[in-house]
C-alpha positions as CSV (number, residue, x, y, z in Angstrom):
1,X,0.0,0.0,0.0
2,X,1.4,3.7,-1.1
3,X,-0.1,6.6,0.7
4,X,-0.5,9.8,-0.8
5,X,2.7,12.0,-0.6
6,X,1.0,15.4,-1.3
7,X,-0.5,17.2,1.7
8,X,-3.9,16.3,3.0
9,X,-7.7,17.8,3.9
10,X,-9.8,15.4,5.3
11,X,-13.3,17.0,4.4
12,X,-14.8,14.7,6.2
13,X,-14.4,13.1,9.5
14,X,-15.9,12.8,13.3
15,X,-15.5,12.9,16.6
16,X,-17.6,11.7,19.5
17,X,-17.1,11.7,23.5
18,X,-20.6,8.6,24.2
19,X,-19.1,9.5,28.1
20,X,-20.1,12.6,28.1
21,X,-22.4,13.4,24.9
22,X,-25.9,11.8,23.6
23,X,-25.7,10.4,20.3
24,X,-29.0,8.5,20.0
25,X,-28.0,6.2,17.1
26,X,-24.4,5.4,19.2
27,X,-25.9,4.7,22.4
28,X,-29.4,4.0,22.1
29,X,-30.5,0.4,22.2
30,X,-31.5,-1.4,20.1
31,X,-29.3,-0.4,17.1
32,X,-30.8,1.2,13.9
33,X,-30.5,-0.4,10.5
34,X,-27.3,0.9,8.9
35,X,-26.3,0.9,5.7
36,X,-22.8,-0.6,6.5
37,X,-25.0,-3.8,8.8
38,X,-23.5,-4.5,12.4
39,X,-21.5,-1.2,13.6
40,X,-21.3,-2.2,16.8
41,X,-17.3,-1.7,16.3
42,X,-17.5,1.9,16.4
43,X,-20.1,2.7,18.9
44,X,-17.3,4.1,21.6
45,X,-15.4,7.1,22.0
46,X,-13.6,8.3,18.9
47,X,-11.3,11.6,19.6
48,X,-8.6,13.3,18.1
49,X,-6.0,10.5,19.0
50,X,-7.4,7.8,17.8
51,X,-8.3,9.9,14.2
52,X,-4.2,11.1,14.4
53,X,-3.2,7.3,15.3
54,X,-5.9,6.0,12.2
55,X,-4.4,8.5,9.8
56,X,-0.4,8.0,10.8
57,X,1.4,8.1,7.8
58,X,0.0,11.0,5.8
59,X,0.8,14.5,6.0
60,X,-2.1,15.6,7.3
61,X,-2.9,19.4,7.2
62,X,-6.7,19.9,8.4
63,X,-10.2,18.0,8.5
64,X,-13.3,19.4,8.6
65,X,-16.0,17.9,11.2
66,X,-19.4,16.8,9.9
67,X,-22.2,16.8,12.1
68,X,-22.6,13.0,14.1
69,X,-26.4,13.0,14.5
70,X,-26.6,14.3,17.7
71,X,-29.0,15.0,20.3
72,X,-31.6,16.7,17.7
73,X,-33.0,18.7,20.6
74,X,-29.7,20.6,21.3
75,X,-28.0,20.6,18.1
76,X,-25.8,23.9,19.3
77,X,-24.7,22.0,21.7
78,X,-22.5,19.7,19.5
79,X,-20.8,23.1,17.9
80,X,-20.0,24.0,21.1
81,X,-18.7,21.3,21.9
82,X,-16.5,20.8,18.6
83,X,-15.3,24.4,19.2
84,X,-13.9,23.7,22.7
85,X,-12.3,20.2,21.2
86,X,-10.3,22.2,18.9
87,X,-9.1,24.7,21.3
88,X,-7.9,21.7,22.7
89,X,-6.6,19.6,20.1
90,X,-6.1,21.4,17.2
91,X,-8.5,19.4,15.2
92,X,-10.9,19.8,13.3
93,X,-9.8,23.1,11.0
94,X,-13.8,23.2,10.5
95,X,-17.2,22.1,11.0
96,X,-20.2,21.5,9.4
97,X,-23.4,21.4,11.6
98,X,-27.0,20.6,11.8
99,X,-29.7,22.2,11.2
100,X,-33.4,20.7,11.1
101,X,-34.7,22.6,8.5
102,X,-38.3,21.9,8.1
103,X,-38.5,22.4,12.1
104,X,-40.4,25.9,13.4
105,X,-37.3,27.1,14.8
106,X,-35.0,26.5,12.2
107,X,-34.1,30.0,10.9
108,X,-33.7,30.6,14.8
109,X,-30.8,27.6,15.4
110,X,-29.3,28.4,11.6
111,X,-28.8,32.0,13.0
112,X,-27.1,30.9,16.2
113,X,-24.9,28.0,14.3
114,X,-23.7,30.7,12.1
115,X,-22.1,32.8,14.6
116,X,-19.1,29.9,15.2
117,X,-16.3,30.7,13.4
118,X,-15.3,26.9,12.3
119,X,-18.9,26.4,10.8
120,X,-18.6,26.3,7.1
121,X,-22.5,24.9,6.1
122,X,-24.5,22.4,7.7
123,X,-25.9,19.5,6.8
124,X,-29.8,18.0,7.1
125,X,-30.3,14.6,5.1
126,X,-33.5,14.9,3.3
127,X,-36.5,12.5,3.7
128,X,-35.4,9.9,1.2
129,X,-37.3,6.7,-0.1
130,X,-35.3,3.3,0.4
131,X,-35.1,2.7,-3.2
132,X,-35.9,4.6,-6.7
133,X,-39.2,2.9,-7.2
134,X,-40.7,4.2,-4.0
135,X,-40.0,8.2,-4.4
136,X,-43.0,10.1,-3.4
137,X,-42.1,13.9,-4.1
138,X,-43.0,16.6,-1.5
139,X,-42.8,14.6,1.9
140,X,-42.2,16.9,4.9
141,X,-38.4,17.6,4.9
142,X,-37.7,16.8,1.3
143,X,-35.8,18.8,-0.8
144,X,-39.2,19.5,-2.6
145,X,-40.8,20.3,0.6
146,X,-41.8,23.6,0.7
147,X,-41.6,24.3,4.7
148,X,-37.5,22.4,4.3
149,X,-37.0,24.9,1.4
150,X,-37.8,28.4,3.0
151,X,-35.0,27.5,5.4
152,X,-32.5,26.5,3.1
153,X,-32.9,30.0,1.4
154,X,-31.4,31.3,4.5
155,X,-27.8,29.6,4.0
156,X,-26.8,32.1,1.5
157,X,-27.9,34.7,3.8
158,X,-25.5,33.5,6.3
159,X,-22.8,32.6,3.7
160,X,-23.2,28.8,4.3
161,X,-22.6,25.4,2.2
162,X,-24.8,22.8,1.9
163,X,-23.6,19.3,2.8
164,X,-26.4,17.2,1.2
165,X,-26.5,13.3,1.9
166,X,-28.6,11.5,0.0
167,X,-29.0,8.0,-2.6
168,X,-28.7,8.6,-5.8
169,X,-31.7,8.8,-6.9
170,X,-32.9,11.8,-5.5
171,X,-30.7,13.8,-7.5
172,X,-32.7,15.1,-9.6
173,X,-34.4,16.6,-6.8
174,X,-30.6,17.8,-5.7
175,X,-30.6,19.0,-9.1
176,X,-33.2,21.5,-8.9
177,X,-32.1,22.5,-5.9
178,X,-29.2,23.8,-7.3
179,X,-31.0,25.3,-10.2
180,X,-33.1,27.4,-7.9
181,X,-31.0,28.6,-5.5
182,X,-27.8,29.0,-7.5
183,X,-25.7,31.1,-5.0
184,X,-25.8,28.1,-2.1
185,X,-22.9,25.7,-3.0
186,X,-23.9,21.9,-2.7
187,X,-21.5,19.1,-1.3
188,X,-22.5,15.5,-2.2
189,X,-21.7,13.4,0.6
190,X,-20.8,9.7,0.0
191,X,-20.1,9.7,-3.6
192,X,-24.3,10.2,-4.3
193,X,-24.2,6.6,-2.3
194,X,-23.6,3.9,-4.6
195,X,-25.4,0.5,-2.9
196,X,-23.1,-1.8,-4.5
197,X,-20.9,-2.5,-7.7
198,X,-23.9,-4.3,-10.0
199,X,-24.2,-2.7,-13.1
200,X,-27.3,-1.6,-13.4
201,X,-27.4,0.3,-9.8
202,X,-24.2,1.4,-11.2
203,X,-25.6,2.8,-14.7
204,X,-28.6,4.7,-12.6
205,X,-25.8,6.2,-10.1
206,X,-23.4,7.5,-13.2
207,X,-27.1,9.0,-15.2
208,X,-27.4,10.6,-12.0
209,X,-24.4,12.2,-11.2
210,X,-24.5,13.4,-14.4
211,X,-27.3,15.0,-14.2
212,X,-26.4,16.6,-11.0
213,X,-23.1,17.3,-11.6
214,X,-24.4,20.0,-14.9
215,X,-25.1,22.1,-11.9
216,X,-22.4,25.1,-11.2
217,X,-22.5,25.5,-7.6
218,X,-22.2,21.3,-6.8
219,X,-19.1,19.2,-6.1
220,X,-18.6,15.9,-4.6
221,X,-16.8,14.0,-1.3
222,X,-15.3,10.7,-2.7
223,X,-16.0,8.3,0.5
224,X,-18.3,6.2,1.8
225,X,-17.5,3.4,-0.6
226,X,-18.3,0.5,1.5
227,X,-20.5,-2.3,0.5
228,X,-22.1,-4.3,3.7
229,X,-19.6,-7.3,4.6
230,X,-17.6,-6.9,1.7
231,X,-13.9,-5.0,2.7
232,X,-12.9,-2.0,1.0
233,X,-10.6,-2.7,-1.8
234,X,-9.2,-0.6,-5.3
235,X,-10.7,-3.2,-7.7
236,X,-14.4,-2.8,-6.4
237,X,-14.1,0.9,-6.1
238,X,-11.7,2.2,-8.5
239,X,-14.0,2.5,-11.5
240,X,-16.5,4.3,-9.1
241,X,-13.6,6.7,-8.0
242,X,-12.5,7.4,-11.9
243,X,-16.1,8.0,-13.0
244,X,-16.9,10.7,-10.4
245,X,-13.9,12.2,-11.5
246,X,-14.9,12.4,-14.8
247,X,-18.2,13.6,-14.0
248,X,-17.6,16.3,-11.8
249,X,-14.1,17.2,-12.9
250,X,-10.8,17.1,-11.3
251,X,-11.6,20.9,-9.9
252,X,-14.5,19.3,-8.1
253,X,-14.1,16.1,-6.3
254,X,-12.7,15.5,-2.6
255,X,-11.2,12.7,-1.3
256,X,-12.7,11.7,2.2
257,X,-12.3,9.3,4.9
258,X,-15.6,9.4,6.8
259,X,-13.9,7.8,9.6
260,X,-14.3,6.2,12.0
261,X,-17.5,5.2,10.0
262,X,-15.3,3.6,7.1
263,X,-13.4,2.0,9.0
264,X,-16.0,-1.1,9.5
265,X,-15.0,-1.3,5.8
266,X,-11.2,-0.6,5.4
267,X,-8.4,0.8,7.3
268,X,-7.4,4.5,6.8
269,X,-4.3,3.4,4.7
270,X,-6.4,0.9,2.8
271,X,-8.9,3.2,1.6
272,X,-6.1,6.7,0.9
273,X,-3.9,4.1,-0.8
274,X,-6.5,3.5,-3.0
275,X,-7.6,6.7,-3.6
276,X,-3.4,7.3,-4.2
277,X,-3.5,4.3,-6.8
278,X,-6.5,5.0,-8.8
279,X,-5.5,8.6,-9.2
280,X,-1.6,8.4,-9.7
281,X,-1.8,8.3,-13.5
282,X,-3.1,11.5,-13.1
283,X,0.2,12.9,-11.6
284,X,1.0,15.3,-8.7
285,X,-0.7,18.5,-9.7
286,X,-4.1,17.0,-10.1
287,X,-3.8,14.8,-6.8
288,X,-2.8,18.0,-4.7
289,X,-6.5,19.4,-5.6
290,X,-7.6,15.6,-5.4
291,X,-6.5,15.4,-1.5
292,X,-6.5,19.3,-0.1
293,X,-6.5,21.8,-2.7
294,X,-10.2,21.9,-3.7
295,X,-11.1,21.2,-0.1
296,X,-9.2,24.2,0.9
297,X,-11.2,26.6,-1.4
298,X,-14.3,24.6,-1.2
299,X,-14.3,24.9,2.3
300,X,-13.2,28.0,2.8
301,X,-10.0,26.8,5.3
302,X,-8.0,30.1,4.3
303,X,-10.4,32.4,6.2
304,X,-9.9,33.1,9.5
305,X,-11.5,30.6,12.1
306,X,-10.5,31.0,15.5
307,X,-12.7,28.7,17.7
């Protein structure tokens, strides 16, 4: 295994304290369905160490935190929280939180989120159907929901991304979210969340993307590649990997760890070798945007954020 040797942005990663925080999906019993099956390896305290000791090896520069699913009634709480761990730890560089934004109080929280320096955009994962022959458009907290939208139109207000996290096939409603409110920049988590290497769940993901990708203001995290008890390798994912790239361009795409979630698939070095190996054809200057670059600018990392 090769890692990278270019500097590197995690734009993706997370941190949780179960000792002294309340993470309902990491504590509460029973477990939910994940998309990964059992994660009962990684329901425990993840900090800064054991993300420094996971990613040893690679010049690491920043990360930015995404939002865990925390306690939904106190969601400032986590960005407090994050901001107080990076006094202490130097990590993450930034944050993305949560806003519920089909809630009553939304523009209220989004207002108070947006006063932390480390907070970049937030993240909501829209109601989403379990497969693309059950969509039913308009559901409360949709993208097409009307009540979800009128909060989103507040991010540009306060200068914020979107992270959005969602299958595939609700990209066309990703799509017109982009279309209408042009001046909000969309992040696609997870690689538009790919449920396995078959080909035709692969031709629907790539028509996707494709169409979402047409979109200005969109770009894409390259993570979350696991497939449910099958371990993270280059020769499942590095077709997956090379079409995204071509898709979205090389000015566009980040590569992510999502750990510790990805690591009940793959090891750090595992999964950044691979992203190193299907990429190296491509040489130094177009991995450097690959691994931090594009990160840096789509994140904003250059401006001032002093927790």
């Amino acid at each position: 295994m090769t890692l990278p040797d270019v500097p590197v942005i995690d734009p993706h990663q997370h941190f949780w304290d179960l000792d002294k925080n309340y993470l309902p999906w990491l504590r509460d019993q029973p477990p939910i369905p994940f998309r990964y099956g059992d994660y009962s390896a990684i329901r425990n305290n993840y900090m800064p160490p054991d993300y420094r000791r996971d990613a040893g090896g690679m010049n690491l520069v920043g990360t930015v935190f995404v939002e865990t699913e925390w306690d939904r009634t106190d969601p400032v709480g986590e960005t407090r929280w994050v901001h107080t761990l990076a006094k202490q730890a130097g990590l993450p560089t930034a944050m993305v939180c949560h806003v519920t934004l089909h809630r009553s109080d939304a523009a209220d929280i989004l207002a108070q989120q947006a006063r932390y320096p480390l907070v970049r955009g937030i993240r909501h994962k829209p109601a989403a159907a379990p497969s693309p022959d059950k969509i039913v458009t308009g559901l409360p907290g949709s993208m097409d929901d009307p009540t979800w939208r009128r909060s989103y139109a507040l991010l540009e207000k306060h200068n914020l991304s979107f992270d959005l996290q969602t299958p595939w096939w609700h990209l066309e409603e990703g799509a017109r979210l982009a279309a209408d409110f042009p001046h909000t920049p969309i992040i696609l988590n997870h690689t538009g969340l790919p449920r396995n290497r078959g080909e035709d769940e692969l031709a629907g993901w790539r028509r996707a993307m494709e169409r979402f990708a047409a979109a200005p203001n969109v770009s894409v995290k390259i993570s979350g590649l696991g497939e449910p008890g099958i371990a993270w390798s280059i020769e499942r994912n590095r077709q997956v990997i090379l079409d995204t790239i071509r898709i979205f361009g090389e000015d566009r795409c980040m590569f992510a760890s999502n750990f510790p979630v990805d690591s009940l698939t793959g090891s750090f070095a595992t999964i950044f070798s691979g992203f190193n190996e299907a990429t190296r054809t491509m040489g130094p200057a177009v991995q450097k945007k690959l691994f931090a670059d594009n990160a840096r600018r789509i994140y904003r990392l250059t401006e001032s954020a002093t927790p």
